[in-house]
Steps between C-alpha positions, in 0.01 A plus 500: 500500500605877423536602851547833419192512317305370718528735789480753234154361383647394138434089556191307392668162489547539929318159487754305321784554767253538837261249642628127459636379203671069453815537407753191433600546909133453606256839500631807627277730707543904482341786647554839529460665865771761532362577867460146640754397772523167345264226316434120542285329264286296559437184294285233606575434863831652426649804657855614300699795531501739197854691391508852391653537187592817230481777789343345762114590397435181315462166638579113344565151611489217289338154618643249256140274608283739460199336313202635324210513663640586817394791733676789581545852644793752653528582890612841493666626823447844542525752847125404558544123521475295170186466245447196265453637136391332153763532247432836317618317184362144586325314213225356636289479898348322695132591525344704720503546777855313478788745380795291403681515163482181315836404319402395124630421168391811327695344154307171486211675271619565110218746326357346170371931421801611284277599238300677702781682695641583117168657374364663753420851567423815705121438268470889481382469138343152570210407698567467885192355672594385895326275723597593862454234723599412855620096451356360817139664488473439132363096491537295794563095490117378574667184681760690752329689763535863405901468386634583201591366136926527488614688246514197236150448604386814407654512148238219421204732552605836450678408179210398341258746668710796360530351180095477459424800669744745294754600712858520347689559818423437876616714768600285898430743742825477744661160524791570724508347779280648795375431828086632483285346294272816564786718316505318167897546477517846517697448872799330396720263652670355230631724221659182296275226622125390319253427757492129626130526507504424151780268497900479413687779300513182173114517543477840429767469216316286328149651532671799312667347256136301435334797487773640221516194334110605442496847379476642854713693649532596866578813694566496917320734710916619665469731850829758507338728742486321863530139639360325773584563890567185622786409693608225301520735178696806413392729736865579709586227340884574682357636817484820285269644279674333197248515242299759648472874598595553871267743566126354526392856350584368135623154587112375571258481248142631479435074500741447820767362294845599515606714195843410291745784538553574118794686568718244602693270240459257654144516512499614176710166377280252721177637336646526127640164524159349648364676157707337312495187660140402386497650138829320438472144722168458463416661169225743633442724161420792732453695878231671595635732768314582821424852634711692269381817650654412813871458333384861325364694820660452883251281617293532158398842656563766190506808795795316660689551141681240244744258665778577252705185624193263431424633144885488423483129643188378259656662187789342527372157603177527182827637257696158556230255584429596091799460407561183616177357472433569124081481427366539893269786601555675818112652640447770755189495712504872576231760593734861469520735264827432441672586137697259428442145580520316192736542227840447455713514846795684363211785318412677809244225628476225747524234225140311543338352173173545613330646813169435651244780414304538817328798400308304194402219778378790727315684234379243348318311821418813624328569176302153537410523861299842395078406496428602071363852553839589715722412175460771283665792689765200571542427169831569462637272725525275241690745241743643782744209489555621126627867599793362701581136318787612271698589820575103567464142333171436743359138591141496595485324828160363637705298767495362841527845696158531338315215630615427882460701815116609474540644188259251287603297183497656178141470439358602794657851496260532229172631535151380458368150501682219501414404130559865438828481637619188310378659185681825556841312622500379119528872395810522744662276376410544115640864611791356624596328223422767275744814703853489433715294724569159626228297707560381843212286670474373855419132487055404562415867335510298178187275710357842603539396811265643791702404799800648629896337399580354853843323449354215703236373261515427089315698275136431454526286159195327642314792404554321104298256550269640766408802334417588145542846503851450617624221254361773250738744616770310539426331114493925419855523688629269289380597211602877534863381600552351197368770286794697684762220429379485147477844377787689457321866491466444879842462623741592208503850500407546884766784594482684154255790442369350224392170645198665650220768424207613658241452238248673756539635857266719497187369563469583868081457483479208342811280654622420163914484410598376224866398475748423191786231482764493248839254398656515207297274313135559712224770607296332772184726641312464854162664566394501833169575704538577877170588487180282655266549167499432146683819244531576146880610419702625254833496463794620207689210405916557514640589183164512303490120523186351359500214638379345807517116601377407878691275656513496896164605694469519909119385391448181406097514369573842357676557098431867366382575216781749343421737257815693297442823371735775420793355660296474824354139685112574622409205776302497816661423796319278767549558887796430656652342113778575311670368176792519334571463140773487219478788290784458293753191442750480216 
């Protein structure tokens, strides 16, 4: 390892010299503690001495019987006594509420994806439709008492289940290693290790390199912002405050959590080469980072003022996690204003690809939760996310944020009945799809779920069978994602003013927008009704087109009748119904 770099905060390979590695002596142990008194470790019912080595900050002893499988942890000595910690750069845990490392043969898996890690992209002029899921509340084993399917497991119903349902890449909220099940990984423990709730660090290997091997690719929900308090974890990991502020003022987060001090290398190195570690080992085509405004902001509060040493941290780490991880996509789930996130790192931004557009969610559901005669002086709540879009590459999230914690699922923040509000949750989405942007979706709002994500449970696909209205939907969901897969005037020219148009935005009475699509080769059209009663409607068509062919409708029992006149389309619009159509393909 460069030493030099990594106190300077220039390493993201940190992984391949720390934590334990077999080596032709046996496996040799190292951690860094530069204020520990002195180390043991602790291997089975073991207790050996540690050495200090290079300047007397780092630890190491090699055990030449060391054997996989076996548990382990460091007893660090400090002027308080001694704590037993996890192995920042450990592999793989025991499960909770056990804390040891596991030793394991992280080079007995050999990936099978190499066209897939040749090919792919960042998808900016490609569609980019996510499926965000949480793997242990997605489907539950019926014959194993509330546990979970291990990663492998898993493969053999998501695989196919994305596949049907449309959905080109899936999104694991956090899989490090974590003690709370009530947390869903965003309180780390264990920045290198997979959670053994799911299974070995080869199980998750291979799920990925299943899902690639099928046209899927995978991004990992990754948490650079805090970690987890418990003892056994980072926090004063040398009897100091290592990896964290020493003052709780910034050093605890709004969640309890202890935040990473961004400003010190070696912080800086742990976290880049934790990064690194999962788009490289494990072939992750992507990181969705957590609470970017809080690596922005001190304490994600804009009146406290920009944390210059966090900012400088993430551009460096989003400028080299490109570069040597050709085709992944880097995401920021951020609700500032700003300038700057994605672009180029080394062009005055933070280097994202994408970042979540919160305002559109916002707007958008705050649109839909309005009763009909509250919408028109709201109307442009829907048109708003168009002033400000050329400012970033935007995603659309309708994730899990949205659907926990008393807020409702995605259809019940809608209003009216609840057929009305299943009818009008088509529009969202056929909106959705039809606004610049990639397309992020939580996991059960494809089901229209009614009840509440609770990571305990799996998602209602009993409401399939038990419920025609919802297998409707959820055939409509389908349906609609492949219409977005399939047509390139949808995705190709997202982040290019002339990928969209508002044919009409200015029918504030009536609820009516009309909305134009364009790719090189395609002119796609969407009429929509927000409205609760039957309208007549005009509309130009782009570019004097005269044609007009119907293709996708949120109304199954309704077709229009279209009438072409003078470059214009004459149709009438039922309640709560949109359409969209080509209107020119060459």
């Amino acid at each position: 390892m460069d030493f030099y770099g990594f106190y300077t905060g220039e390493v993201f390979d940190a992984y391949e010299y720390l934590g334990a590695h077999t080596t032709p002596e046996g496996t040799t142990f190292r951690t860094f503690a530069p204020q520990a008194q002195r180390l043991e470790l602790l291997l089975g019912d073991r207790v050996i001495p540690m050495e200090k080595i290079y300047n007397g900050q780092f630890y190491e002893v090699t055990v030449p019987d060391a054997a996989f499988g076996m548990t382990y942890e460091y007893r660090i000595y400090s002027n308080g006594g001694y704590t037993d910690h996890c192995d920042p750069y450990g592999n793989y845990m025991e499960l909770r509420p056990a804390h040891k490392s596991i030793l394991w043969d992280m080079d007995s898996y050999h990936f099978n994806d190499s066209q897939w890690m040749k090919k792919r992209t960042d998808m900016k002029n490609k569609p980019l439709n996510i499926y965000e899921m949480h793997a242990g509340s997605f489907k539950k084993p019926e014959d194993r008492n509330d546990a979970w399917y291990n990663y492998e497991e898993l493969g053999d119903v998501l695989i196919p289940y994305l596949k049907d349902s449309g959905y080109n890449y899936v999104e694991f909220l956090p899989i490090c290693e974590h003690p709370c099940d009530e947390s869903w990984g965003y309180q780390t423990t264990g920045y290198f290790s997979p959670t053994s709730r799911f299974g070995t660090p080869t199980q998750l290997k291979k799920l990925i390199d299943r899902l690639h091997q099928n046209e899927i690719g995978v991004i990992l929900d990754f948490v650079p912002v805090h970690f987890a308090i418990d003892s056994y974890g980072l926090a004063r990991f040398d009897g100091s405050a290592l990896y964290e502020y020493p003052n709780n003022d910034v050093g605890r987060s709004e969640w309890g959590s202890c935040n990473f001090m961004h400003s010190r290398g070696e912080v800086r190195s742990f976290l880049q080469s934790s990064a690194n570690y999962w788009l490289k080992e494990f072939h992750f085509d992507g990181l969705r980072m957590d609470a970017i405004s809080n690596i922005i902001f001190w304490q994600g509060d804009e009146r406290r003022g920009v944390n210059a040493n966090a900012v400088s941290f993430v551009k460096n780490m989003n400028q080299k996690l490109k570069k040597a991880n050709p085709g992944c996509m880097l995401i920021a789930e951020d609700s500032t204003s700003f300038k700057g996130i994605t672009g180029r790192a080394d062009q005055n931004s933070l280097g994202f690809d994408y970042k979540w557009d919160l305002g559109w969610m916002h707007d958008t559901l705050d649109f839909l939760a309005l009763p009909v005669e509250k919408r028109p002086e709201n109307y442009h709540k829907l048109t708003f996310s168009m002033l400000y879009f050329e400012d970033e590459n935007y995603l659309l999230p309708l994730s899990h944020d949205e659907v926990v914690h008393g807020k409702g699922t995605i259809v019940n923040k809608i209003s009216g009945t609840p057929e009305e509000r299943l009818t009008q949750a088509r529009l969202l989405y056929l909106y959705m799809i039809m606004h610049p942007g990639k397309k992020l979706n939580f996991m059960g709002n494809e089901l229209a779920q009614w009840r509440e994500w609770d990571e305990k449970r799996q998602q209602d696909f009993s409401l399939l069978q038990d419920d025609p209205r919802h297998a409707a939907f959820y055939q409509y969901m389908k349906a609609l994602n492949h219409l977005y897969l399939n047509n390139p005037a949808l995705s190709e020219e997202d982040y290019e003013p002339a990928g969209f148009e508002w044919a009409d935005c200015h029918q504030e009475d009536k609820l009516i927008y009309a909305i134009t699509r364009k790719s090189k080769k395609q002119t796609l059209m969407g009429v929509f009704n927000f409205s609760n009663i039957e309208q007549p409607y005009s509309v130009l068509l782009p570019d004097e087109n005269k044609q007009a062919k119907l293709i996708f409708s949120t109304n199954d029992s309704s077709t229009p009748e279209v009438k072409l006149e003078n470059g214009s389309m004459s149709l009438t619009l039922p309640p709560f119904t949109a359409y969209v159509f080509y209107v020119s393909e060459s």
